[in-house]
C-alpha positions as CSV (number, residue, x, y, z in Angstrom):
1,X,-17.8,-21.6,39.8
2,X,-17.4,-25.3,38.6
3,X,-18.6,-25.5,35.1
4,X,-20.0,-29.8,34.5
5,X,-20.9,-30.7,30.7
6,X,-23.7,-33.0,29.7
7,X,-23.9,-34.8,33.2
8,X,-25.4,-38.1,33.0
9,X,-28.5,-38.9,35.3
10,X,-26.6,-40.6,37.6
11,X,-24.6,-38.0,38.6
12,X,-27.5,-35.3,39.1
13,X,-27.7,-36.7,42.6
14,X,-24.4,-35.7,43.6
15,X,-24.4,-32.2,41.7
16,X,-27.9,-31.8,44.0
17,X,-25.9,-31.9,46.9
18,X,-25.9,-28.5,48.8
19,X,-23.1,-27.4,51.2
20,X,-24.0,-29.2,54.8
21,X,-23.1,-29.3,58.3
22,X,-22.9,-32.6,59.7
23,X,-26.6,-32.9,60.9
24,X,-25.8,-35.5,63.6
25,X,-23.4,-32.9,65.5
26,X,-25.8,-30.0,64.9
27,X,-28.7,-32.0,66.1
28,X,-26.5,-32.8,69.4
29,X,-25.8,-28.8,69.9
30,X,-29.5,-28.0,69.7
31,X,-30.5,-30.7,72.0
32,X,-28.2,-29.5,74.7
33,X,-29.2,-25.7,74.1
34,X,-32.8,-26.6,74.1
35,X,-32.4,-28.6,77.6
36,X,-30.6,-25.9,79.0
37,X,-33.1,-23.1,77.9
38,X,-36.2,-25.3,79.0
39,X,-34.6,-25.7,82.5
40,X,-33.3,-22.4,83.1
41,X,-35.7,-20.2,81.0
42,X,-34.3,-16.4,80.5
43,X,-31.0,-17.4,82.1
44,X,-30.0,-19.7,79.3
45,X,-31.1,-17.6,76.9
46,X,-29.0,-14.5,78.0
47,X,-26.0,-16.8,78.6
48,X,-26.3,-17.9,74.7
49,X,-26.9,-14.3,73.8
50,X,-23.7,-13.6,75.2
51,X,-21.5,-15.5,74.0
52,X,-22.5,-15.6,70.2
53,X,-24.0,-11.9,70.1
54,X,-23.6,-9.2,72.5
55,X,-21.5,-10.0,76.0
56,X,-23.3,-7.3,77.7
57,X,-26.9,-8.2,76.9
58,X,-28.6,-7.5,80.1
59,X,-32.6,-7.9,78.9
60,X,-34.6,-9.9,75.8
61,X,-37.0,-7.6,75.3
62,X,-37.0,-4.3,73.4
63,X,-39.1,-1.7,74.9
64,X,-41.7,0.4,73.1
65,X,-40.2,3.6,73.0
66,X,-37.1,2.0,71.6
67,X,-39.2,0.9,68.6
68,X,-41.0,4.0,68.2
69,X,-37.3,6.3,67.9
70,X,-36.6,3.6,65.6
71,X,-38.7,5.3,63.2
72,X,-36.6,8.3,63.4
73,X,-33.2,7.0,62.1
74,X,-34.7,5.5,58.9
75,X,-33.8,7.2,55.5
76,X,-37.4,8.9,54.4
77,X,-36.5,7.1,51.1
78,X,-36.3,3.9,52.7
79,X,-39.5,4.0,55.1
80,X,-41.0,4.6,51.5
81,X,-39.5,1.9,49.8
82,X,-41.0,-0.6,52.8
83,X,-44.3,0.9,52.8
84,X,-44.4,0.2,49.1
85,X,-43.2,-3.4,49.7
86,X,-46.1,-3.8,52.5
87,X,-48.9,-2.2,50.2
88,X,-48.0,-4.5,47.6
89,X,-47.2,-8.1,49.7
90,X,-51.2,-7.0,51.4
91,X,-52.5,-6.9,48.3
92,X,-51.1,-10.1,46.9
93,X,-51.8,-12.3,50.3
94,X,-55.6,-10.3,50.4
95,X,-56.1,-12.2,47.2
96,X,-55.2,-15.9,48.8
97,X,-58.2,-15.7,51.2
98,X,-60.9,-17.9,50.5
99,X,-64.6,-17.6,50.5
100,X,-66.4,-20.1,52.5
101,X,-68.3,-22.7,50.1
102,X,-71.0,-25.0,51.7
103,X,-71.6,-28.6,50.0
104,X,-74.9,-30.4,50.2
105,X,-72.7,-34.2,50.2
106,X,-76.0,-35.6,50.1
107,X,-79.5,-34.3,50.9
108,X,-80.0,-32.8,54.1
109,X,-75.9,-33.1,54.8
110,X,-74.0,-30.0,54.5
111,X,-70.5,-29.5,54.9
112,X,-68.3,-26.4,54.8
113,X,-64.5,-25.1,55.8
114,X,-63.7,-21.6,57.5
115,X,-60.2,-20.4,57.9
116,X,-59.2,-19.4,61.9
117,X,-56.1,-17.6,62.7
118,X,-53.0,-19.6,64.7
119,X,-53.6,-17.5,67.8
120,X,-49.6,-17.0,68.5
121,X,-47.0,-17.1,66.1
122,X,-43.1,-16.5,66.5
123,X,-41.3,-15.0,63.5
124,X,-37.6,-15.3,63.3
125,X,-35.8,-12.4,61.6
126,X,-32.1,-13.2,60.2
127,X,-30.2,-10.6,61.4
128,X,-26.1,-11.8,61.3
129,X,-24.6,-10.9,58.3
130,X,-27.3,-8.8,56.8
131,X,-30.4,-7.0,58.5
132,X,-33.1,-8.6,56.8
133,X,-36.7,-6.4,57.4
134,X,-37.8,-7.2,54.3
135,X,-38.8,-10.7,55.8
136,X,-40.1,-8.8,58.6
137,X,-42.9,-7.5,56.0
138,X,-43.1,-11.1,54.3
139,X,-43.8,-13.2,57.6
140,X,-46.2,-9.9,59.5
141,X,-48.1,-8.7,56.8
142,X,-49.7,-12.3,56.3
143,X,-49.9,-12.7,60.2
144,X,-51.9,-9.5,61.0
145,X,-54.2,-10.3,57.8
146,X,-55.3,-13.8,59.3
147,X,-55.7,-12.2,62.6
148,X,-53.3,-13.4,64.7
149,X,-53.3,-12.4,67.8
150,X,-49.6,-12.1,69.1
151,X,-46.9,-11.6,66.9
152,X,-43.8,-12.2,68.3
153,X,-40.6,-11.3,66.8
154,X,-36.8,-12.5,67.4
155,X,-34.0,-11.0,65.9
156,X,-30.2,-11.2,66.9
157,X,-28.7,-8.1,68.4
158,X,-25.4,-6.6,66.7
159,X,-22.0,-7.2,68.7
160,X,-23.2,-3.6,70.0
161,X,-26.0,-4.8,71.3
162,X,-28.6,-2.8,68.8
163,X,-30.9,-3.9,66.2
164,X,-31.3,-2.5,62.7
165,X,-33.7,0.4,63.1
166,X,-35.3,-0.7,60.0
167,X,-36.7,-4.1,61.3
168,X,-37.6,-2.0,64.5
169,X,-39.3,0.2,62.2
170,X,-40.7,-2.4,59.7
171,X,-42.2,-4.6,62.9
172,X,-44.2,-1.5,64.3
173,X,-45.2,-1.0,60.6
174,X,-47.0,-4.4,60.3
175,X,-48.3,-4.8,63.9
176,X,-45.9,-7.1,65.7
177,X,-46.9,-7.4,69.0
178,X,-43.7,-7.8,71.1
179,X,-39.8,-7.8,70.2
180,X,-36.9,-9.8,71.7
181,X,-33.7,-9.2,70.9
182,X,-32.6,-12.6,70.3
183,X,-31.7,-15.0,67.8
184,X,-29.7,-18.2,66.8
185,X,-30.7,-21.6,68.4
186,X,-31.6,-19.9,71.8
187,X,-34.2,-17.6,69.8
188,X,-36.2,-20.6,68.3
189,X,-35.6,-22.6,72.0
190,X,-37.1,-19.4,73.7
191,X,-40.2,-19.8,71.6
192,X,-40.8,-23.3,71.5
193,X,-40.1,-23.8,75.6
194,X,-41.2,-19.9,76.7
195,X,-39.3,-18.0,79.3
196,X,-39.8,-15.6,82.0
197,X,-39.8,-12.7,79.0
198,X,-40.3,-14.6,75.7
199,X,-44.1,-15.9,75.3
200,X,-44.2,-19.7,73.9
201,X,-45.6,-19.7,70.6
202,X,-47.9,-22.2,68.5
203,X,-45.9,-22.1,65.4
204,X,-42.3,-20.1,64.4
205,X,-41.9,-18.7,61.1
206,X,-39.0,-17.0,59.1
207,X,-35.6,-18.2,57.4
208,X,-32.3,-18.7,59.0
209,X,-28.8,-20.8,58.7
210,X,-28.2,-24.2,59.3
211,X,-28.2,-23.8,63.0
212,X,-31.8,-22.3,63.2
213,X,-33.2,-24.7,61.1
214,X,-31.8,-27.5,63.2
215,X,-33.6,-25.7,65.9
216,X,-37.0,-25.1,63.9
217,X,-36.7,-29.0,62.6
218,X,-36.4,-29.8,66.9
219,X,-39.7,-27.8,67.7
220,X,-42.4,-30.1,66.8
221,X,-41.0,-32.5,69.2
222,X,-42.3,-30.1,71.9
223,X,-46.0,-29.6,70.3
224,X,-44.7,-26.3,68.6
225,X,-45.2,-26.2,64.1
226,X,-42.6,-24.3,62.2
227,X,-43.3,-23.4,58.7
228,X,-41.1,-25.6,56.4
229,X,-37.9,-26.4,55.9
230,X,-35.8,-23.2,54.7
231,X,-32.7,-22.8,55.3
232,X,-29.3,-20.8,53.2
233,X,-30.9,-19.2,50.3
234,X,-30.3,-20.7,46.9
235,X,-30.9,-19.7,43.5
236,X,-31.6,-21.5,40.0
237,X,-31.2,-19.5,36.2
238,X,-32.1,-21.7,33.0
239,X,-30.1,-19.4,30.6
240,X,-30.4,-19.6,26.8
241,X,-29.2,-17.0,24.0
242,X,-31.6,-14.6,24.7
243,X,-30.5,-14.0,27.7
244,X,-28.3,-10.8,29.0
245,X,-25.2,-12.5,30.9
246,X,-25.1,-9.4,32.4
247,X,-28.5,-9.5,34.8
248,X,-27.6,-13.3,34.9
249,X,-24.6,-12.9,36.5
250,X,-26.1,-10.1,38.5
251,X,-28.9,-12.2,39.8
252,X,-26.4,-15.5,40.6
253,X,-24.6,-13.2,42.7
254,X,-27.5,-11.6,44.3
255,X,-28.1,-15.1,45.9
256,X,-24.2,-16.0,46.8
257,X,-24.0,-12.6,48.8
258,X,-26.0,-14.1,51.3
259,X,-24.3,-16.6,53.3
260,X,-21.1,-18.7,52.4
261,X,-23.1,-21.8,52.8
262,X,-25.7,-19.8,50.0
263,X,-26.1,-22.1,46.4
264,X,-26.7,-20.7,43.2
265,X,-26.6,-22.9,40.0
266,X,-26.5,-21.7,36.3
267,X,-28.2,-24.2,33.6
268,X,-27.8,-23.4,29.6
269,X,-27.7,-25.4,26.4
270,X,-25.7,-22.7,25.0
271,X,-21.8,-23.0,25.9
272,X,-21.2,-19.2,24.8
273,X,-23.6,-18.3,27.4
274,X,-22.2,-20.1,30.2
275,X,-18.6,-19.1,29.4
276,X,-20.1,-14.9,28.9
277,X,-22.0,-15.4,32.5
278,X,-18.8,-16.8,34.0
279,X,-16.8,-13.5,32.9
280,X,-19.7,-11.3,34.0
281,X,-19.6,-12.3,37.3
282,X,-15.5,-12.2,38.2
283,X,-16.3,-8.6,36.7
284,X,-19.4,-7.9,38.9
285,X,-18.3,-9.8,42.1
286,X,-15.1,-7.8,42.9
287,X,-17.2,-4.5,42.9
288,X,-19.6,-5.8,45.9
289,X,-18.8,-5.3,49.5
290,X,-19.8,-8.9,50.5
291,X,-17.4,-10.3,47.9
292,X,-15.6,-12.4,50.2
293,X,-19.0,-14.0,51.5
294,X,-20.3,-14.1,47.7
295,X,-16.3,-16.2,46.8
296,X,-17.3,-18.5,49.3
297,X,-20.6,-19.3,48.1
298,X,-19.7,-19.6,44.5
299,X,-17.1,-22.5,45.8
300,X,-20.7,-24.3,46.4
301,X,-21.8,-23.2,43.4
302,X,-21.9,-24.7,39.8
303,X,-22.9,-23.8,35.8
304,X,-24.4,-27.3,34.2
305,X,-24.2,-27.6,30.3
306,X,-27.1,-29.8,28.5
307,X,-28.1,-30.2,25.3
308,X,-31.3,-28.4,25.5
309,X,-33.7,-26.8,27.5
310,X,-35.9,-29.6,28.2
311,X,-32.6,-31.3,30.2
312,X,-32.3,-28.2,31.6
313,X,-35.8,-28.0,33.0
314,X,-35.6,-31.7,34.0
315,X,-32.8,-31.0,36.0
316,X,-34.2,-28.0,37.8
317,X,-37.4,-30.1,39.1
318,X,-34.6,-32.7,40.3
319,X,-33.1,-29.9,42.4
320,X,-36.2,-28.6,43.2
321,X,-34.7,-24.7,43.8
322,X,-35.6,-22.1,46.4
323,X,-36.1,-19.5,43.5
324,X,-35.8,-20.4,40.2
325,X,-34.9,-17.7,37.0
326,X,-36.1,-18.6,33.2
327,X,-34.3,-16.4,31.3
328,X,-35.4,-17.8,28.2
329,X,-36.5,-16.8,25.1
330,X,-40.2,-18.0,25.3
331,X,-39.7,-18.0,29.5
332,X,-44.1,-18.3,29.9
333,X,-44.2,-21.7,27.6
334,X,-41.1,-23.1,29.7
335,X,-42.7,-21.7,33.4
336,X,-45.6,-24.7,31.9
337,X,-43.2,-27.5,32.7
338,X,-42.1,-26.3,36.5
339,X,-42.9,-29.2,38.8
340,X,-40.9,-27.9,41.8
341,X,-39.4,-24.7,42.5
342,X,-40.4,-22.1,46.0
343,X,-40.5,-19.1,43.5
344,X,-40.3,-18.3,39.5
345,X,-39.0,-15.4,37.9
346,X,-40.2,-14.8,34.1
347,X,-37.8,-13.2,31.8
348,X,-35.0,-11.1,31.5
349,X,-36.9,-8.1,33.5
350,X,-37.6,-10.4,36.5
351,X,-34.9,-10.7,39.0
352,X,-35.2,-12.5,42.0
353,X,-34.4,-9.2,44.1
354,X,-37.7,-8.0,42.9
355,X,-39.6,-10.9,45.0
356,X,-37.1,-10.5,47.8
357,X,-38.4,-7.4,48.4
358,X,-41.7,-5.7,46.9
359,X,-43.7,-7.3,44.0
360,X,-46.1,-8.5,46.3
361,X,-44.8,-12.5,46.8
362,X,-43.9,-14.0,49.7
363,X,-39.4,-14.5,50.1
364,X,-39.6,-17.0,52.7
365,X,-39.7,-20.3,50.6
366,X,-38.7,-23.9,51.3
367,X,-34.8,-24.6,50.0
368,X,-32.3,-27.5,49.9
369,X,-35.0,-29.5,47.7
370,X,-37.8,-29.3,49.8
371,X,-39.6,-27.4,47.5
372,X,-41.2,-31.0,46.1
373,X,-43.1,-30.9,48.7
374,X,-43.7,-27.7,50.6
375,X,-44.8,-24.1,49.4
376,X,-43.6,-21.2,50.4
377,X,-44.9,-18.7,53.5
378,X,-49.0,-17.7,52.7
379,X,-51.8,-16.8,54.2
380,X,-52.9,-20.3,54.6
381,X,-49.6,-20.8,56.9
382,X,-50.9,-18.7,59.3
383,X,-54.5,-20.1,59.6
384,X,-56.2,-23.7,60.5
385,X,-58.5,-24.9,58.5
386,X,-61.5,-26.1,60.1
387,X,-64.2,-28.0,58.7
388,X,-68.0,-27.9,59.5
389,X,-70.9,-30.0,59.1
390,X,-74.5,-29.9,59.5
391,X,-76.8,-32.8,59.4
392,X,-80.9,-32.9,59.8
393,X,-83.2,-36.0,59.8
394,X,-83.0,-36.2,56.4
395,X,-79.4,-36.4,56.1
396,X,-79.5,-39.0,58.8
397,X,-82.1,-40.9,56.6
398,X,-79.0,-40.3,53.8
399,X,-76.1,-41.8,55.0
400,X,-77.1,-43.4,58.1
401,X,-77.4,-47.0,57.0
402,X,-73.7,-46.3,55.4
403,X,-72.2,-45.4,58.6
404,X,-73.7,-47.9,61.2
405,X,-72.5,-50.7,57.9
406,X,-68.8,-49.1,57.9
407,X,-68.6,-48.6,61.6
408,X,-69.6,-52.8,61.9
409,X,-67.0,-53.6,59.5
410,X,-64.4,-51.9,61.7
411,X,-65.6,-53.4,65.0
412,X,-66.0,-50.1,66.5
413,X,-70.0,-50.7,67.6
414,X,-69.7,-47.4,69.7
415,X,-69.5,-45.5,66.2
416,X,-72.8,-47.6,65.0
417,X,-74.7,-46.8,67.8
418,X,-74.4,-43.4,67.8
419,X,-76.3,-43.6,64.2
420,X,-78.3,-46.5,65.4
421,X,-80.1,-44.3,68.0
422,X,-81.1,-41.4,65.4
423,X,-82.2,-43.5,63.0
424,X,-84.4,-45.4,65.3
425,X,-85.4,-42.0,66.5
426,X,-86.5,-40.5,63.2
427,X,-88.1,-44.2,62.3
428,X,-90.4,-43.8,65.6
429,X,-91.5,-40.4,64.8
430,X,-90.0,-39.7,68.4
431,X,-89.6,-35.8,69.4
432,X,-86.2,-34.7,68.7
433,X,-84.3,-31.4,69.1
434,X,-84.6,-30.7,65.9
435,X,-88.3,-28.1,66.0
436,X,-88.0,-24.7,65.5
437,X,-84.1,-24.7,66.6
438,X,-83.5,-26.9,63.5
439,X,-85.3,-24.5,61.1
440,X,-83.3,-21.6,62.9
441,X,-80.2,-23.6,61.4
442,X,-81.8,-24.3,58.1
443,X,-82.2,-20.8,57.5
444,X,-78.7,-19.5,58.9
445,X,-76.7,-22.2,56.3
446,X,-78.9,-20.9,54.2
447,X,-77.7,-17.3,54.4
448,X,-74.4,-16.6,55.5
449,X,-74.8,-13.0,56.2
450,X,-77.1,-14.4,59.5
451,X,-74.5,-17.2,60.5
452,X,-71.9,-15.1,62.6
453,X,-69.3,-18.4,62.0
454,X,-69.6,-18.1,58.4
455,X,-68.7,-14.4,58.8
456,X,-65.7,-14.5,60.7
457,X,-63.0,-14.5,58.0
458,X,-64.6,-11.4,56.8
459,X,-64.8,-9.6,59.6
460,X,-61.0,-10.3,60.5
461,X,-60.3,-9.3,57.2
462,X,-62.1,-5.7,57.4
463,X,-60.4,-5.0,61.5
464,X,-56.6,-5.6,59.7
465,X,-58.0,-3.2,56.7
């Protein structure tokens, strides 16, 4: 780990950097594995599989009763420890969903939102170096409380052609619809193209290495969303003397276990602290099984001295960090000045495992600086918003002469006359549609519990309950 001191703004840029393939060959790979898999369909697919997972992968999909054994070979103590994780990630996402407001823009205009689920949704499960169900929980729990209907899961087989019972076992648990034992760039082709087996999708979720993000960056070229931009995990501490270099080092190293292209980055304005973490984690890294992994990563990795916290905090917002630690004396008052960052852990008692897996928030958060801009996995990723509105005669009376005056100004005479004509129909006292269907209306905007549209958030909410 590469200790800088006092960088000067000009070089933050460069110490930003994180480790990258060269995107111009990468992008080359996927376009030729997404041609192949949109022309050939399964066949591609298994071919892929082959070669990079199992060579004797005969089928994509995993069968039912295979998922239901799964269930079987789980430690009791584990199954616990993920239903825990699931009670408390449906609690925090249950508290993200909105109530539908109606606005009266002007008299007799009212306009309103309401929240409908993306009816299919892929979720990619990172399964290479390190079976992760925990985002299994993070990406289905939020799907099955917006009410999507198909939840399809891919997930790369071992080189023994099995997948880790507990993702099996975590997928049933959430109510994924269908399994596929695939993954890689093939996995994300498979759900943006569909195949004979695999069900094309409106928008893929869930994490993954440079190659599946390549892949998940390609899909919107063939009418298919992703979430954002997240690709080997990273990790940020601001570290001052109050911190324990112990859990520091811990928590640096819980991020450079990942992946050898994983990032972690240690900020102080305390040289004793930097120089104590440093020890900590030679001590700490030689007693974990992924140590080699976790040696490579810390190659990419860095500790940055400044002269205080403030520089500290600036730089963080520059590098804009997948998950970002304060382990800070007053850690709440410097949280206030976070501009950027996917996740943020208060404290000495808040390490980043504990959002990895079960305090309730979501894991699967934008990284290589993408955080100044996108949010991490929410409810609100897996719904569209839709917005309503409801005009009677008086509201054309209210903002009729404004539209037919802005439609003019932009040439577009179609738009105008489509105002033109109600006006002129109100102003002749002609018979509209309006009558008794109109008061109908009135009354159901006036009380949601009558207006089954206005209910339908609810009513997806209590069938997921």
């Amino acid at each position: 780990m590469k200790t800088i001191s006092n960088p000067t703004r000009n070089k933050w840029e460069k110490l930003a950097q994180r480790p990258l393939i060269k995107q111009q060959r990468l992008m080359k790979l996927v376009e030729k594995m997404f041609y192949n898999i949109h022309r050939k369909g399964d066949k591609a697919v298994l071919e892929y599989s082959r070669k990079h997972d199992f060579a004797g992968q005969t089928s994509l999909e995993v069968d039912r009763e295979t998922i239901a054994q799964a269930a079987d070979q789980v430690p009791q103590q584990l199954k616990q420890a993920i239903e825990l994780a699931v009670k408390n990630v449906t609690t925090f996402h249950l508290s993200q969903q909105e109530e539908v407001r109606k606005v009266e823009t002007s008299p007799g205009v009212t306009c309103w939102r309401e929240s409908r689920p993306i009816e299919r949704v892929g979720i990619y499960i990172p399964g290479g170096t390190a079976p992760l169900f925990s985002t299994v929980v993070m990406l289905g729990v939020p799907a099955k409380l917006a009410g999507c209907q198909d939840i399809i899961l891919c997930t790369p087989p071992n080189k023994e052609g099995v997948i880790h019972p507990a993702i099996l076992y975590a997928a049933n648990l959430v109510g994924v619809t269908r399994v596929f034992a695939v993954g890689g760039i093939q996995a994300i082709g498979a759900m943006t193209f569909g195949t004979e087996s695999i069900p094309k999708v409106n928008k893929i979720f869930g994490p993954g290495n440079q190659y599946v993000m390549a892949a998940k960056r390609k899909a919107p070229y063939y009418g298919v969303a992703f979430d954002m931009p997240a690709g080997p995990s990273e990790l940020l501490v601001i570290a001052d003397w109050s911190c324990n270099p112990s859990f520091v080092a811990a928590d640096l190293l819980s991020q450079a276990e990942h992946g050898t292209d994983s990032q972690v980055i240690l900020l102080s304005d305390d040289k004793r602290v930097i120089k104590e973490v440093t020890k900590e984690i030679d001590l700490q890294i030689e007693r974990l099984p992924r140590k080699e992994l976790a040696k490579q990563a810390m190659k990419n990795s860095k500790a940055i001295l400044f002269k205080t916290l403030e520089e500290c905090m600036s730089f963080s917002n520059f590098y804009a960090p997948e998950h970002l630690i304060l382990a800070t004396e007053f850690p709440t008052l410097l949280g206030r000045e976070v501009v950027s960052a996917g996740s943020v852990f208060l404290g000495n008692y808040s390490p980043e495992s504990a959002g990895d897996y079960a305090s309730g928030t979501n894991h699967t958060l934008p990284t290589s600086g993408h955080a100044k801009a996108y949010s991490g996995v929410s409810l609100d990723s897996f719904v569209k918003k839709i917005t309503f509105q409801y005009l009677t005669e008086e509201g054309i009376k209210s903002i009729g002469t404004a539209v037919e005056t802005m439609a003019e100004a932009e040439e577009l005479h179609g738009h105008k006359n489509a105002m033109t004509l109600r006006l002129a129909s109100i102003t002749k006292g002609s018979p509209t549609d309006d009558g008794a269907d109109s008061l109908l209306e009135k009354e159901t905007l006036s009380n949601n519990s009558t207006n089954p549209s206005l209910e339908v958030a609810e009513n997806d909410q209590n069938e997921t309950e």
